[in-house]
C-alpha positions in Angstrom: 86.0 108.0 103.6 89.0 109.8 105.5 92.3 109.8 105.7 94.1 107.9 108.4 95.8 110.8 109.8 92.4 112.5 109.9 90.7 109.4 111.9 93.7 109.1 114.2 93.4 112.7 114.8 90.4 112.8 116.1 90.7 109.3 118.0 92.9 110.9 120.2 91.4 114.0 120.6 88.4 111.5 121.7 90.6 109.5 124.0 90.5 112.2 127.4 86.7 111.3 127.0 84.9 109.6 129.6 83.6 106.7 127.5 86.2 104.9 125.3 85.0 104.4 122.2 87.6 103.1 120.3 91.2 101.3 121.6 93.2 103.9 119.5 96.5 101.4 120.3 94.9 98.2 118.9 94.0 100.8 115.2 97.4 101.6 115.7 98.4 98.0 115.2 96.2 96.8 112.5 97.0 100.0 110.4 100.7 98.7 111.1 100.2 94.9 110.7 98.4 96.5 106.6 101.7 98.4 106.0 103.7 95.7 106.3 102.0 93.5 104.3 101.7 96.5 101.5 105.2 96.6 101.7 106.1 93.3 101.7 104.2 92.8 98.5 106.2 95.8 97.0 109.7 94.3 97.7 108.5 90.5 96.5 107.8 92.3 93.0 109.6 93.7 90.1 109.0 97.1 89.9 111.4 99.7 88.6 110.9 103.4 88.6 112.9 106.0 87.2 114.8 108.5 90.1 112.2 111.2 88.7 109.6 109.5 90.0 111.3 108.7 93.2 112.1 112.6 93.2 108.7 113.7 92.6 107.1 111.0 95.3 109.4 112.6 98.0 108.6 116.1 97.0 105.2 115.7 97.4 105.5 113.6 100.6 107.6 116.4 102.3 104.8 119.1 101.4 102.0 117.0 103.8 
C-alpha cells in the first residue's frame, strides 16, 4: 500500500508517456468525492478534542 501523494506522484510523472495508463483527473475526483464524504461524517458526529490535540495534529501536518 502507498500513500496518495506517493501514487499521484508518480501518475504524473507517468502522464508525458506515450501510452496513458491511468486518467490521473478522474483519481483526482474519486480521491475528492472520499474526502468529502470522510468529512461529512466527521461534522454529522459529536466529537470533541481538546486544543492540544488540535495543536499537535497541525504540528505534525506542517512537518510533511
Amino acid at each position: 500500500m502507498v500513500n496518495v501523494s506517493t501514487l499521484v506522484y508518480v501518475l504524473e510523472n507517468l502522464e508525458g508517456k506515450d501510452e496513458k495508463l491511468i486518467n490521473l483527473d478522474d483519481l483526482l475526483e474519486q480521491e475528492e468525492a472520499y474526502v468529502k464524504k470522510v468529512f461529512s461524517k466527521l461534522d454529522q458526529s459529536v466529537l470533541q478534542v481538546t486544543p492540544a490535540l488540535v495543536d499537535k495534529i497541525l504540528k505534525t501536518a506542517s512537518t510533511f
